[in-house]
C-alpha positions as CSV (number, residue, x, y, z in Angstrom):
1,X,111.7,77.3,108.5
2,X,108.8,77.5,106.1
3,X,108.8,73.9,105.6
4,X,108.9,73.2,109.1
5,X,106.0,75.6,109.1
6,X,103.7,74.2,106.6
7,X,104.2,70.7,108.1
8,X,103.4,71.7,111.6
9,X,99.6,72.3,110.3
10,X,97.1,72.1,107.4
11,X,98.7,75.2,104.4
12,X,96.9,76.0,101.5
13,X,99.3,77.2,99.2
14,X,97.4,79.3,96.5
15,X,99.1,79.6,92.8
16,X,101.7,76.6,93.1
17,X,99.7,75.3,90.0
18,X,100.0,78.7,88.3
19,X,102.6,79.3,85.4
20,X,105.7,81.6,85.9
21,X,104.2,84.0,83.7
22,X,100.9,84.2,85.4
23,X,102.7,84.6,88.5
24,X,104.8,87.6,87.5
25,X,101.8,89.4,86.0
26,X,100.4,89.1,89.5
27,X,103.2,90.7,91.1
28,X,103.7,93.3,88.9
29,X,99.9,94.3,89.2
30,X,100.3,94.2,93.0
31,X,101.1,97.2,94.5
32,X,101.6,96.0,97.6
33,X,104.4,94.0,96.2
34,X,107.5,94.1,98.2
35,X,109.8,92.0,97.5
36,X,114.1,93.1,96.5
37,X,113.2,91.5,92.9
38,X,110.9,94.5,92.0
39,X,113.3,97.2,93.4
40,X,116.5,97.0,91.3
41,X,117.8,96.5,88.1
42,X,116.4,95.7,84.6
43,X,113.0,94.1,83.7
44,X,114.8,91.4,82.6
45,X,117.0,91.4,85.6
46,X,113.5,91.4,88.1
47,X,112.2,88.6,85.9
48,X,115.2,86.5,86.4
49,X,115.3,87.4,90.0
50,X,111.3,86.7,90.3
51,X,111.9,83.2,88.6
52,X,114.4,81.6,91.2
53,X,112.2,82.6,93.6
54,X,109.7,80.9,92.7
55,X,111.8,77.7,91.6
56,X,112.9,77.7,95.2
57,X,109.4,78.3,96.5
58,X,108.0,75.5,94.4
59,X,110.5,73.3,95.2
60,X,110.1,74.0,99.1
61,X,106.3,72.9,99.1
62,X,105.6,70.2,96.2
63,X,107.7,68.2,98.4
64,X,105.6,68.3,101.1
């Protein structure tokens, strides 16, 4: 749905050129944050979780 989304109109998407690590700093700052990856397990374990996320969102919308 959110590539159907992004090609229905103009989308900026802001950090796709960022690195992982810059990324996950960001989120980890954010208080607002949210998402399941920063509610359970290990550091390493939200880190891994954190990753595919973004593999998948990057994925989604470089091929745009």
């Amino acid at each position: 749905m959110s590539r159907d989304i992004a090609l229905a109109g103009e989308l900026v998407i802001v950090g796709l050129d960022m690195t992982t690590d810059a990324l996950w700093d960001n989120a980890k700052a954010d208080a607002e944050t949210y998402h399941a990856f920063m509610s359970f397990g290990s550091e390493e374990e939200k880190r891994g979780a954190f990753e595919k996320l973004i593999e998948r969102q990057r994925a989604r919308f470089t091929s745009l």
